[in-house]
LOSEMAR-703012 format. One record per residue (C-alpha): x, y, z; residue in one letter; residue number from 1. Coordinates in Angstrom, 3 decimals, decimal comma, padded with zeros to 6 digits. Layout:
[[X; Y; Z]; 'A'; NUM]
...
This chain:
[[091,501; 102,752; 151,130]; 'X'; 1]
[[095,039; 100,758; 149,899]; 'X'; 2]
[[097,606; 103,076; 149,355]; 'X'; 3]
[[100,392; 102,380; 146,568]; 'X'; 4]
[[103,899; 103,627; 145,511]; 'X'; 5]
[[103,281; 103,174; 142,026]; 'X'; 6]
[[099,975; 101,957; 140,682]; 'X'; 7]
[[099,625; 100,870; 137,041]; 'X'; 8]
[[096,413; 100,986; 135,208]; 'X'; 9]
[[096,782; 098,281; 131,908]; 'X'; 10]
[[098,241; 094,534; 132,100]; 'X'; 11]
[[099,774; 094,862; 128,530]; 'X'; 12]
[[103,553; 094,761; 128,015]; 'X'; 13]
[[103,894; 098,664; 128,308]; 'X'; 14]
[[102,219; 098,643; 131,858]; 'X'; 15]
[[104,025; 095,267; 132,719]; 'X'; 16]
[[107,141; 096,981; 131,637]; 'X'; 17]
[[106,822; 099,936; 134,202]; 'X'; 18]
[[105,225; 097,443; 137,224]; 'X'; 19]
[[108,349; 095,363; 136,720]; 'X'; 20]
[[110,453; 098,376; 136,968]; 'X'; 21]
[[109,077; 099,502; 139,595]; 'X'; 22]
[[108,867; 096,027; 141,686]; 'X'; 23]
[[112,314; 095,739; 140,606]; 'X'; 24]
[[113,338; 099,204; 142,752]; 'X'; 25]
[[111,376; 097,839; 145,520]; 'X'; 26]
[[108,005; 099,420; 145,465]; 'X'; 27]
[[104,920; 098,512; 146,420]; 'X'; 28]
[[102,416; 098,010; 143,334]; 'X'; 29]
[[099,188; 098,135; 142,397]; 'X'; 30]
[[098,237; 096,360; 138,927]; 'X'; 31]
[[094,971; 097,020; 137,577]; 'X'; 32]
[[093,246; 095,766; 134,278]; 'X'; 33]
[[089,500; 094,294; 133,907]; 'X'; 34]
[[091,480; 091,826; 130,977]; 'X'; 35]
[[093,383; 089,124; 130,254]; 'X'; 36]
[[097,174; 090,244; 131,289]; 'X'; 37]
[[099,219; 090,809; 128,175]; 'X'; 38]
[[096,864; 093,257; 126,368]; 'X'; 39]
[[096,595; 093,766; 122,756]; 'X'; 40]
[[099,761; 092,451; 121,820]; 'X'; 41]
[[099,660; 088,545; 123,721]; 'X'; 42]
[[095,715; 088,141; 123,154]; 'X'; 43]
[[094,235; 089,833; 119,642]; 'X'; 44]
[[097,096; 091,395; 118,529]; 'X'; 45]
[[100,874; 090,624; 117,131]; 'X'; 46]
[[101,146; 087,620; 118,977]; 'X'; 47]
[[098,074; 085,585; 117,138]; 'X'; 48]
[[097,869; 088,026; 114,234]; 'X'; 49]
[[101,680; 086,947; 113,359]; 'X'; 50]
[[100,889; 083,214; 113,936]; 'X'; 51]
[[098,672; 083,402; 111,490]; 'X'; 52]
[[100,910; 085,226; 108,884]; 'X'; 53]
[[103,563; 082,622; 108,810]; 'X'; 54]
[[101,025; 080,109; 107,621]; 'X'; 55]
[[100,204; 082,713; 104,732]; 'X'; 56]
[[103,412; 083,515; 103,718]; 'X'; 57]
[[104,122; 079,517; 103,886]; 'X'; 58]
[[101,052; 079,392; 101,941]; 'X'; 59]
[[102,309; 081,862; 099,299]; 'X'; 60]
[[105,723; 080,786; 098,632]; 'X'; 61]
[[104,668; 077,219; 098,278]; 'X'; 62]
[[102,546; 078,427; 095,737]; 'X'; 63]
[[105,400; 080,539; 093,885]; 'X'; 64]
[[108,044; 077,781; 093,897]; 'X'; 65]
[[106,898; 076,646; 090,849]; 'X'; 66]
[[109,687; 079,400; 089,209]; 'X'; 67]
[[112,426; 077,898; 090,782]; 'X'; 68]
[[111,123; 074,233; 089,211]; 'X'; 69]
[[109,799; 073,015; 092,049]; 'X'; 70]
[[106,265; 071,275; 091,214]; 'X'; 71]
[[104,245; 069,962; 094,264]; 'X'; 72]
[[100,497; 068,838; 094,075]; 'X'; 73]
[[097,244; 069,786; 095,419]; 'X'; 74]
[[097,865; 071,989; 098,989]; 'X'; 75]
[[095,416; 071,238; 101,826]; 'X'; 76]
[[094,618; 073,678; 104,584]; 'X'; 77]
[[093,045; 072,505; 108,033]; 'X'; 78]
[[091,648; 075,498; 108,845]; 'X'; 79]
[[090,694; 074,839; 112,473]; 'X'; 80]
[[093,956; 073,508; 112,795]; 'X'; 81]
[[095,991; 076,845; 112,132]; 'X'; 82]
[[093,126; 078,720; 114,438]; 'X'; 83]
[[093,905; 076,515; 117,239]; 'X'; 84]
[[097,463; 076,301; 117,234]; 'X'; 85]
[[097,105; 080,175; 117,057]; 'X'; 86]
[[094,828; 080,036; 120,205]; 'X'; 87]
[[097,382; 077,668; 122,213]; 'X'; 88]
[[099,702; 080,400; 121,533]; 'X'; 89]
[[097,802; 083,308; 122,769]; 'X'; 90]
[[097,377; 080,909; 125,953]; 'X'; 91]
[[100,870; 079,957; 126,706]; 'X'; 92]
[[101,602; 083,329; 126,454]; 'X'; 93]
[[098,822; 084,865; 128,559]; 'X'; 94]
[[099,663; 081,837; 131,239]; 'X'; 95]
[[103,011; 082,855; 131,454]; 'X'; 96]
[[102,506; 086,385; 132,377]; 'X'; 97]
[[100,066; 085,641; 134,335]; 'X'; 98]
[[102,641; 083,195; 136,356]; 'X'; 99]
[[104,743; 085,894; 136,448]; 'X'; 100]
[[102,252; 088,393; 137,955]; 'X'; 101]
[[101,872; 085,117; 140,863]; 'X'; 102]
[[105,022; 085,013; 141,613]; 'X'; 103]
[[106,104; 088,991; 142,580]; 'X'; 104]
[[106,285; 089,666; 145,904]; 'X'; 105]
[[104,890; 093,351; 146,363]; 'X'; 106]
[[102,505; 092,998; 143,736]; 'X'; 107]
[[098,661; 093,009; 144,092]; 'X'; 108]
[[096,625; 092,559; 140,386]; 'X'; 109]
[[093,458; 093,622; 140,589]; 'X'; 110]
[[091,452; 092,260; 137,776]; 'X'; 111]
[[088,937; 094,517; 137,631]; 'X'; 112]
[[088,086; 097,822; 135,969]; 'X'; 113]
[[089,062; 100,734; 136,793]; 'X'; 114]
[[088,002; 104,673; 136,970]; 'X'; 115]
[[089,127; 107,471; 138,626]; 'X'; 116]
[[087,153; 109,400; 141,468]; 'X'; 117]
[[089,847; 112,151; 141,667]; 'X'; 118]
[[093,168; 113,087; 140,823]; 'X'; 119]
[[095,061; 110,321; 142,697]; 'X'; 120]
[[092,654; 108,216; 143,780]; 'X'; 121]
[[090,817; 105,254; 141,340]; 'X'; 122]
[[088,174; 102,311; 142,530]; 'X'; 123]
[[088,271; 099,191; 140,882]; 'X'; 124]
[[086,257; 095,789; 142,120]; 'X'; 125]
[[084,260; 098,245; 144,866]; 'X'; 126]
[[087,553; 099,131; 146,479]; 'X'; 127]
[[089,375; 102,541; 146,184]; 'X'; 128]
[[093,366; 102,728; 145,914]; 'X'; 129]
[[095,724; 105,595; 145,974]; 'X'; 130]
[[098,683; 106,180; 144,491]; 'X'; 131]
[[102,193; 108,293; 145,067]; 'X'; 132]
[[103,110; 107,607; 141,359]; 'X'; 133]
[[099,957; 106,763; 138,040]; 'X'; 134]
[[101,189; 105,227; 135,153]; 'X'; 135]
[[098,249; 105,157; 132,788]; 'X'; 136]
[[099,092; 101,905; 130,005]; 'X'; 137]
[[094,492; 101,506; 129,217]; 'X'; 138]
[[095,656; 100,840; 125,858]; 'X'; 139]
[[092,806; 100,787; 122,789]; 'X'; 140]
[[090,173; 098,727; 121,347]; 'X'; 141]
[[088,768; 098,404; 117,835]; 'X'; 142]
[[086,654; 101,441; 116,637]; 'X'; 143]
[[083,162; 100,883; 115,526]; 'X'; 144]
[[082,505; 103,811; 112,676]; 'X'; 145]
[[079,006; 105,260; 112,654]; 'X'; 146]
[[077,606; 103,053; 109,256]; 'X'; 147]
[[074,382; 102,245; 108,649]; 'X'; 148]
[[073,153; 098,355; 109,599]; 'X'; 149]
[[076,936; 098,306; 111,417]; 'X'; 150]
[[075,166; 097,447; 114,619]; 'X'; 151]
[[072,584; 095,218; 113,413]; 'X'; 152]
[[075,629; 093,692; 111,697]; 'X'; 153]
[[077,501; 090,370; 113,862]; 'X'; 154]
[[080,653; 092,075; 112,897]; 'X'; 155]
[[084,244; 090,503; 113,287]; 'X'; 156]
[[087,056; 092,400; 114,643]; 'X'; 157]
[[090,605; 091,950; 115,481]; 'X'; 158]
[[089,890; 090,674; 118,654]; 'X'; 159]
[[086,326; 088,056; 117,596]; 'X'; 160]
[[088,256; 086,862; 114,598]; 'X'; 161]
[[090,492; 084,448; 116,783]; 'X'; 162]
[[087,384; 082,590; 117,592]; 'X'; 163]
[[086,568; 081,261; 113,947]; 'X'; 164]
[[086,324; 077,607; 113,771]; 'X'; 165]
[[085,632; 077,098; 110,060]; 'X'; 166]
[[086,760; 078,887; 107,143]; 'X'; 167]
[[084,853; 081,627; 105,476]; 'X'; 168]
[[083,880; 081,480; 101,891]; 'X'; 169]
[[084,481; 085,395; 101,525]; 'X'; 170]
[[084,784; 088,417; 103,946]; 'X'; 171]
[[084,795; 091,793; 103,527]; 'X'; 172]
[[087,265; 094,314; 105,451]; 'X'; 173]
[[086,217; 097,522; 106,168]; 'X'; 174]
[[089,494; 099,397; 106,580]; 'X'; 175]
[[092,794; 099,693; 104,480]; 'X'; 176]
[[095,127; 100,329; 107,834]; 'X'; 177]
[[097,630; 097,811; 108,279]; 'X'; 178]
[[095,222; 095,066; 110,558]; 'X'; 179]
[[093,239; 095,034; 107,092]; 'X'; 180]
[[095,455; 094,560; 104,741]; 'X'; 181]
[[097,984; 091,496; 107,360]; 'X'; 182]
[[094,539; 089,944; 107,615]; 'X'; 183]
[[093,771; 090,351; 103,885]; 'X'; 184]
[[097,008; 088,656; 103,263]; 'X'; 185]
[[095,878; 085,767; 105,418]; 'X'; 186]
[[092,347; 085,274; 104,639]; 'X'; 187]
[[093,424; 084,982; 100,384]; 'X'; 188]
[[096,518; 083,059; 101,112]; 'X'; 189]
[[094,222; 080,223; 102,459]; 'X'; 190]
[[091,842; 080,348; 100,190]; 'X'; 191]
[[089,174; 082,856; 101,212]; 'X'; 192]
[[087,306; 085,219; 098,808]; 'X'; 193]
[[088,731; 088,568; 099,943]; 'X'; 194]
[[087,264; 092,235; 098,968]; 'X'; 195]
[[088,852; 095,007; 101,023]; 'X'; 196]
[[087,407; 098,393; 101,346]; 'X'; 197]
[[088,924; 101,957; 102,451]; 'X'; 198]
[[087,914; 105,412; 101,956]; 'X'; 199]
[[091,458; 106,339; 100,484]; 'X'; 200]
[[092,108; 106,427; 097,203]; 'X'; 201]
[[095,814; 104,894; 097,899]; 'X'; 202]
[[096,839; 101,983; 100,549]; 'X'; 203]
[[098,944; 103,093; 102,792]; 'X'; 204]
[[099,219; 106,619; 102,155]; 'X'; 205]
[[101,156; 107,857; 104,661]; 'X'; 206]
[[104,077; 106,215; 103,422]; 'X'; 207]
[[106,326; 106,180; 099,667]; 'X'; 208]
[[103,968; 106,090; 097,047]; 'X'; 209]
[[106,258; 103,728; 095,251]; 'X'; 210]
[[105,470; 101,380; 097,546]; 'X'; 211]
[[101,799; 101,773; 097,637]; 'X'; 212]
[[101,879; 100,856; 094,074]; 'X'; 213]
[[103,458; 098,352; 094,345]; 'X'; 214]
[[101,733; 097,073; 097,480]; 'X'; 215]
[[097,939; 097,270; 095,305]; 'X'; 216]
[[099,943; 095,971; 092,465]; 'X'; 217]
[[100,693; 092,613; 094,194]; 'X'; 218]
[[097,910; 092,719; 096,320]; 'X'; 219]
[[095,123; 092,411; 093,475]; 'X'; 220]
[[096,333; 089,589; 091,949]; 'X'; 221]
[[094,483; 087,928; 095,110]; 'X'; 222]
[[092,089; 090,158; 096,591]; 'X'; 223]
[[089,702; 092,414; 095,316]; 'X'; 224]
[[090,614; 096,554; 096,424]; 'X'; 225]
[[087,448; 098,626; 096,416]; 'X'; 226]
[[089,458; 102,368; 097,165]; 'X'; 227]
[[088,300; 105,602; 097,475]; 'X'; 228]
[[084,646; 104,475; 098,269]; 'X'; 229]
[[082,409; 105,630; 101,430]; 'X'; 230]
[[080,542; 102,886; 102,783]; 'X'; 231]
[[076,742; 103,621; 102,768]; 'X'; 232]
[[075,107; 101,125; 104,401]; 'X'; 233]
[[075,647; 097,279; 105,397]; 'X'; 234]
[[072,126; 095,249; 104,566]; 'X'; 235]
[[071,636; 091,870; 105,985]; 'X'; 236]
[[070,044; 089,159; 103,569]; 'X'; 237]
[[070,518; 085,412; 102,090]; 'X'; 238]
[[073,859; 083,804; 103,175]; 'X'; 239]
[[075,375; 086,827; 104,637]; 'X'; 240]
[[075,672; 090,719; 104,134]; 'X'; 241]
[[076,404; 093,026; 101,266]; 'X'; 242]
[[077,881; 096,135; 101,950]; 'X'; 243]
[[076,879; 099,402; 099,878]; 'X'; 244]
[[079,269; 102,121; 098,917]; 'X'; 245]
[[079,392; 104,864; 096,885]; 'X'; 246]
[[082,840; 105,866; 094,810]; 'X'; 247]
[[084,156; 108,996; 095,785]; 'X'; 248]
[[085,434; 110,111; 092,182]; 'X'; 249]
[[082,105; 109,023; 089,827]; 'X'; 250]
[[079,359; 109,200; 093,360]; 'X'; 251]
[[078,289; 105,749; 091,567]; 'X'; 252]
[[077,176; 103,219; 094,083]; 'X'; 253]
[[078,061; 099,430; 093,887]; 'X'; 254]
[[076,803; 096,403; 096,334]; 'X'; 255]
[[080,032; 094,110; 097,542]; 'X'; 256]
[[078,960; 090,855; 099,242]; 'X'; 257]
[[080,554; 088,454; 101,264]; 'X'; 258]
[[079,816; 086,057; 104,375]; 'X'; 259]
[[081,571; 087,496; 106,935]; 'X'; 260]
[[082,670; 091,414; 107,545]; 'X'; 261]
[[085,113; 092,351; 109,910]; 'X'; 262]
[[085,824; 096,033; 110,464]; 'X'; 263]
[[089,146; 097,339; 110,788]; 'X'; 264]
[[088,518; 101,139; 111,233]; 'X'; 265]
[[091,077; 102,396; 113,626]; 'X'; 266]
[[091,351; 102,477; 117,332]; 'X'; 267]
[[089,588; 103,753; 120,130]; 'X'; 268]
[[091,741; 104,792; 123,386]; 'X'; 269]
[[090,415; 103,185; 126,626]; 'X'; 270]
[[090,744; 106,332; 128,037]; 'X'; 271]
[[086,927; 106,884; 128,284]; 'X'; 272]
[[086,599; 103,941; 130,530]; 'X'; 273]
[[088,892; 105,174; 133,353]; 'X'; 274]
[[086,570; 108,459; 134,083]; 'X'; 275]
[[089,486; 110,608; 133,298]; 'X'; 276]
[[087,694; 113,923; 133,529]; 'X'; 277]
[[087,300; 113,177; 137,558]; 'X'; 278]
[[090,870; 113,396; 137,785]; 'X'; 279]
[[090,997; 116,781; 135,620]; 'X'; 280]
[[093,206; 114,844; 133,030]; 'X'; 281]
[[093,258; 116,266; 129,295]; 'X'; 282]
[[092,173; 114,286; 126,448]; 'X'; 283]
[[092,297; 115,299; 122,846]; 'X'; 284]
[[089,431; 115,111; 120,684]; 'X'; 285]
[[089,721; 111,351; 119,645]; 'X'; 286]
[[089,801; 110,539; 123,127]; 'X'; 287]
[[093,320; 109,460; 123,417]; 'X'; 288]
[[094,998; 111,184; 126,718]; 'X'; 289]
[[097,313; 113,928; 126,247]; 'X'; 290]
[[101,228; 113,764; 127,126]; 'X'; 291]
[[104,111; 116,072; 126,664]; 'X'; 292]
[[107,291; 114,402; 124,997]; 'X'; 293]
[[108,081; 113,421; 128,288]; 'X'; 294]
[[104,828; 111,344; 128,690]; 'X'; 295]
[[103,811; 113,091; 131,249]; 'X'; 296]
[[099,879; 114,142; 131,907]; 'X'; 297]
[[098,595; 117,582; 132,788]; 'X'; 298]
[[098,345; 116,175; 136,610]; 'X'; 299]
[[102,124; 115,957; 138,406]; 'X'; 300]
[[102,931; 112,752; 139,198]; 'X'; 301]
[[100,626; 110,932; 136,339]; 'X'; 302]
[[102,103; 109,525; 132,996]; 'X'; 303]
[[100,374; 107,987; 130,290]; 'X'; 304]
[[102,196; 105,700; 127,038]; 'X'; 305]
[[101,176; 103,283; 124,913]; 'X'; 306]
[[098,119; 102,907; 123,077]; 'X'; 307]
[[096,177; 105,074; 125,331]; 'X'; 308]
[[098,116; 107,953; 124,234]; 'X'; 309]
[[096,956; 107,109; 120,494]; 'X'; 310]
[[100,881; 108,137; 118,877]; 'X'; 311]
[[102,434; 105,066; 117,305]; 'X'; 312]
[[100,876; 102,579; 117,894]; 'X'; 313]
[[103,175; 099,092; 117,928]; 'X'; 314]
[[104,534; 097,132; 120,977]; 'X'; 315]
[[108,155; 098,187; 120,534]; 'X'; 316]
[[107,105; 101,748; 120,879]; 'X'; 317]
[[105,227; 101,143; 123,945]; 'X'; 318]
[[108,062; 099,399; 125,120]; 'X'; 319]
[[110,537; 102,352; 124,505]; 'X'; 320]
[[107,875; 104,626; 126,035]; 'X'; 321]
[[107,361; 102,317; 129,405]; 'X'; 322]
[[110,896; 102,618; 129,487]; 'X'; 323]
[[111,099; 106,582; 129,395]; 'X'; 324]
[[108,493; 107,254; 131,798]; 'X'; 325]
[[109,574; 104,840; 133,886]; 'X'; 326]
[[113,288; 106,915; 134,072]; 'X'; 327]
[[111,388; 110,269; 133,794]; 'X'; 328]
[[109,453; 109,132; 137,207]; 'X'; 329]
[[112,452; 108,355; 139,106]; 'X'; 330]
[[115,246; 111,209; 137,611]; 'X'; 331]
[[115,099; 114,637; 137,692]; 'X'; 332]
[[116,699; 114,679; 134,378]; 'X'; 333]
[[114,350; 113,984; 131,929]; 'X'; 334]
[[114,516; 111,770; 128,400]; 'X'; 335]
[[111,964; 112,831; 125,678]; 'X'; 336]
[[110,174; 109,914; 123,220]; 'X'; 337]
[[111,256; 110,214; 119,646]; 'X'; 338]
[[108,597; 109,327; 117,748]; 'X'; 339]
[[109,672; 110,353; 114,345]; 'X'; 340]
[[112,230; 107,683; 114,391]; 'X'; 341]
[[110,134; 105,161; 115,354]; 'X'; 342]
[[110,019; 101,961; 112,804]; 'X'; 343]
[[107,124; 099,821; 111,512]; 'X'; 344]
[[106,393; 096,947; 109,822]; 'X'; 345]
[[103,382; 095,248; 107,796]; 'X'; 346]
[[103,021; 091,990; 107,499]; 'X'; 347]
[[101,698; 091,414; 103,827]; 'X'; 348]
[[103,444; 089,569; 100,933]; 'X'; 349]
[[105,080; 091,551; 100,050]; 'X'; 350]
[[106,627; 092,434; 103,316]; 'X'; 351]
[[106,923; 096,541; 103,973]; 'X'; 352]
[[109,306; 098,348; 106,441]; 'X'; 353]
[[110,079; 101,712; 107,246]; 'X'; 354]
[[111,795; 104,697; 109,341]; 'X'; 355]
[[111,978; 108,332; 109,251]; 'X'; 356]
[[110,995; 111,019; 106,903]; 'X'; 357]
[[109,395; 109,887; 103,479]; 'X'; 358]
[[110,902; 111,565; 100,370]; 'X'; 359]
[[108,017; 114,147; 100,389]; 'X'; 360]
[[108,271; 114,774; 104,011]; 'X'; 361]
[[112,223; 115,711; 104,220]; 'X'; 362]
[[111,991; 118,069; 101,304]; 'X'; 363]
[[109,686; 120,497; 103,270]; 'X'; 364]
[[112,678; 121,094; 105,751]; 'X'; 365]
[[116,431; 119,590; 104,652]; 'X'; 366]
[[118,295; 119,228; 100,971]; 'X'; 367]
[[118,029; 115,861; 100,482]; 'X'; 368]
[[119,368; 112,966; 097,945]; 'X'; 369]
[[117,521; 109,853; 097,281]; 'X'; 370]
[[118,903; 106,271; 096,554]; 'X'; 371]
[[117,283; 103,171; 095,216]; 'X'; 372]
[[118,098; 099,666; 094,628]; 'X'; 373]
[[116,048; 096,587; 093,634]; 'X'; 374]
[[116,571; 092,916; 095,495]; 'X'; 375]
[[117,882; 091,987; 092,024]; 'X'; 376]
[[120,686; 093,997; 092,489]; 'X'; 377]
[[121,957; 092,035; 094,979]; 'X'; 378]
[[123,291; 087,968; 094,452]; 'X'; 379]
[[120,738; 086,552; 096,960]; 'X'; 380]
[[118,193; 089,089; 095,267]; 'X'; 381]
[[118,757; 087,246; 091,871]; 'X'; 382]
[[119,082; 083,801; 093,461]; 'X'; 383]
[[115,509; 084,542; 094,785]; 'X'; 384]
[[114,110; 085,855; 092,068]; 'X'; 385]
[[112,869; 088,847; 093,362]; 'X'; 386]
[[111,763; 091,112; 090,474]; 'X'; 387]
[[109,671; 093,646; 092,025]; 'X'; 388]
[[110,756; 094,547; 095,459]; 'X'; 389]
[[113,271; 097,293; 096,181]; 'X'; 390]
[[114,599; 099,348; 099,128]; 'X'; 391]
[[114,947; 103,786; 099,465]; 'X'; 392]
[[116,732; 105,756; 101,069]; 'X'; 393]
[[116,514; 109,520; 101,984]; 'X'; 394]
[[119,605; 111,612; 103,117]; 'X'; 395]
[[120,364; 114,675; 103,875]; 'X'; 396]
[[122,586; 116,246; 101,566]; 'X'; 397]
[[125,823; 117,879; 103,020]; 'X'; 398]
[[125,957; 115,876; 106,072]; 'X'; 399]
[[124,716; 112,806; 104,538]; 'X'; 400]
[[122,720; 112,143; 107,451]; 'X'; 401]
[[120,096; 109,438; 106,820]; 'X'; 402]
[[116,824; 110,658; 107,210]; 'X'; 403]
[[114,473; 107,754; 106,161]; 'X'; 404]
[[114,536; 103,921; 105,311]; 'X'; 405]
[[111,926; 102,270; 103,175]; 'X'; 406]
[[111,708; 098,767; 101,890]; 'X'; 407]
[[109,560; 096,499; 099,819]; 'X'; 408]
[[110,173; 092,925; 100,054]; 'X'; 409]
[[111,365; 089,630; 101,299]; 'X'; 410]
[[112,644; 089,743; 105,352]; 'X'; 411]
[[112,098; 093,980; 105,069]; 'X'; 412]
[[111,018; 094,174; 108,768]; 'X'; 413]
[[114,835; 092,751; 109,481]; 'X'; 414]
[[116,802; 094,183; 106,995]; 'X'; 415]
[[115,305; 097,350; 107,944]; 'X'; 416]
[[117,005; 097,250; 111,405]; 'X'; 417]
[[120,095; 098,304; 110,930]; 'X'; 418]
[[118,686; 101,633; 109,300]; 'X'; 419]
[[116,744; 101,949; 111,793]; 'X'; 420]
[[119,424; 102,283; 114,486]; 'X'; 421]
[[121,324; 104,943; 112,427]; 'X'; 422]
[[118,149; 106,834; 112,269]; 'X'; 423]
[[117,505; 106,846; 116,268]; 'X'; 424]
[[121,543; 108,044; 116,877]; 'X'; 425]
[[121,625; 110,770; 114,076]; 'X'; 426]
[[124,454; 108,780; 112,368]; 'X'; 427]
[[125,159; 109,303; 108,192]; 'X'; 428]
[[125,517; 107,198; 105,240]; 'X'; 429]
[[129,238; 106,281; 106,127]; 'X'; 430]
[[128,046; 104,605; 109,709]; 'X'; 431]
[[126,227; 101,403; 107,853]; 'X'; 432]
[[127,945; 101,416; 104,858]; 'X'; 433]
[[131,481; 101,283; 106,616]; 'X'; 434]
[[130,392; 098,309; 108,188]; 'X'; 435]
[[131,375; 094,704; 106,447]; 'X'; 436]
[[128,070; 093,044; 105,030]; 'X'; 437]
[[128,735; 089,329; 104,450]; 'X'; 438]
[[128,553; 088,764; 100,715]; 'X'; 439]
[[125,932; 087,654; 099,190]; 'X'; 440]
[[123,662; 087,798; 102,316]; 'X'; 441]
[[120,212; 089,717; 101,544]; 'X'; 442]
[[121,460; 092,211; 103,447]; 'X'; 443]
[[123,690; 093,822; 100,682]; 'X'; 444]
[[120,456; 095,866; 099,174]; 'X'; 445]
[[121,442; 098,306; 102,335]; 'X'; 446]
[[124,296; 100,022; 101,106]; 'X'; 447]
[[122,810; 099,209; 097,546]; 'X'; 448]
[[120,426; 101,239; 098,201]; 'X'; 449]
[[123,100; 104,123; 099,341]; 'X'; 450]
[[125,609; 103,853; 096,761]; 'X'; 451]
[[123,116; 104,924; 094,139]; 'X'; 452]
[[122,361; 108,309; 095,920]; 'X'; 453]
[[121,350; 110,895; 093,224]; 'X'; 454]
């Protein structure tokens, strides 16, 4: 048996981030993953996913110029040509970490997969390891839901869909989480047939319902939303598959067809894989391991973030989190992970961002006033032409502490930065909108968006 300092079960870049840290203090480390190194993020998920999305909103925009009297003729897409380029992406990336992982002294990666046969002790590749300090970064994998003819079906996922060749004619996504609807965006934007389907009446219904509206609203002028449906049954015949669901409101059925499906159902934590239960560690019911808000496990000396821990699930949360733990290992002072303010983005056209409490959420617990303003409130919002989109704000009232951030529209993943670092240091209204904002940048629909507080 090898013992460790610090051994690291996931290759991602939350269990990169903490093996770095730790080489960096002069450990010795263990890296185990049966993958490629990078995880979800480098090989199926924002890295290619986000490739692909620039050609759509290229796609789109080229298509809307027309309103600003620009004319161009017939658009050509190479198809294979955008899936390979997004390929030699995921490899340069993948290569370079995996240079990186070469090139540490103190390092041993073990590609292999790992379980645990008690509470500090794991076997991967027929060896057993041991470890002072377990920093659990499994991560997830797409979630198969029990339908009927789902496992007869060749299904795509985010992870199988990289390795199209040729375009479909149409698809059908099972889902209406955010990998559905970026990769509805795609799919229609170059050309494909696109019928979505989700359970929920509403996309995106976590969020402002203002901007779920307006999300189907722009959404079905290019793909076809079948909502509040369960899915029945997926049959197999002619020149592909027609899926069978029943509507939720009327309990009439209908028969959707395409070529291709790809299921986008939620997540799955890895957890399962690692034999957990030998090492007495607590999962919850989904199977996603169980932390306190210091990401630590139920077993001293054990921490678990990322994916794996199933709680906000994006890169730059696992980041924050491998971050944490790492300081929480080390210090006897510990940091908790605040996942409320935590920001997201998705990727359609239009573009959505947000932070913090929704409207509905901050009136359970605070007084609150709320503030809108369109992009056509602003110059640059005119001189685009940007009719529909807009941006919200929730504060509290009194303190004027900003509570929440939400945006529809061009760039809304950057604008909604600066909000989003208020949010994380408790600061009010006054701390962004005492700040100069060149005129006319795009920018200027922030404290818009605050001046009209009502």
């Amino acid at each position: 048996m090898k013992a460790y300092d610090v051994i690291v079960v996931g290759a991602g870049d939350v269990g990169l981030g903490v093996a770095f840290k730790a080489l960096s203090g002069g450990l010795n480390v263990a890296l185990v993953d049966k993958g490629h190194p990078g995880g979800t993020c480098v090989n199926s998920g924002c890295v290619p996913s986000k490739t692909l999305i620039y050609t759509a909103d290229r796609m789109i925009e080229t298509r809307e110029n027309t309103k600003f009297g620009i004319r161009s003729g017939r658009i050509d897409v190479d198809f294979s040509a955008v899936m390979e380029r997004t390929r030699r992406v995921v490899a340069r990336g993948r290569n370079s970490i995996k240079k990186a992982i070469k090139g540490s002294g103190n390092l041993e990666f073990i590609n292999k997969e790992a379980r645990f046969i008690d509470e500090h002790t794991l076997e991967a590749g027929g060896h057993k390891i041991r470890g002072k300090q377990i920093f659990l970064a499994t991560g997830a994998r797409p979630l198969a839901p029990p339908i009927k003819g789902l496992d007869k079906t060749p299904f795509l996922t985010n992870e199988s869909v990289l390795g199209l060749a040729s375009r479909p004619d149409n698809i059908v996504l099972i889902g209406g989480g955010f990998i559905s609807l970026e990769y509805a965006h795609f799919f229609s934007a170059l050309g494909v047939k696109v019928k979505l389907i989700d359970r929920n009446p509403a996309l995106l219904p976590f969020g402002e319902p203002e901007i779920s509206r307006l999300l189907k609203q722009e959404l079905e002028k290019r793909i076809e939303l079948h909502m509040g449906v369960e899915i029945m049954e997926i049959q197999q015949g002619g020149n592909g598959y027609t899926v069978v669901v029943k509507d939720a409101g009327t309990g009439r059925s209908k028969r959707i067809s395409a070529s291709h499906v790809m299921v986008n159902a939620g997540r799955k934590s890895n957890a399962d894989l690692l034999k957990t239960e030998n090492a007495g560690i607590e999962t919850d019911k989904a199977g996603f391991i169980k932390v306190d808000k210091y990401l630590r496990t139920n077993k001293k000396l054990i921490w678990a973030l990322g994916d794996a821990i199933g709680r906000k699930m994006f890169t730059h949360a696992g980041d924050k989190e491998a971050e944490l733990a790492w300081h929480n290992a080390r210090h006897k002072e510990q940091i908790s992970m605040d996942f409320d303010s935590v920001p997201y983005a998705v990727y359609t056209h239009p573009q959505i961002a947000s932070v913090g409490l929704t409207e509905r959420q901050a009136r359970h617990d605070h007084k609150i006033l709320v503030g809108r303003a369109l992009y056509s409130d602003t110059v640059m919002g005119e001189a685009m032409m940007e009719r529909t989109g807009f941006a919200k704000a929730v504060v509290e009232k009194g303190t004027r502490r900003i509570l929440g951030f939400h945006i529809i529209g061009p760039h809304a993943a950057t604008l909604i930065q600066e909000v989003a670092n208020a949010i994380i240091h408790k600061a009010d209204v006054e701390s962004v909108t005492g700040c100069m904002h060149i005129f006319p940048a795009l920018s200027n629909i922030i404290p818009a968006t605050f001046d009209n507080l009502g």
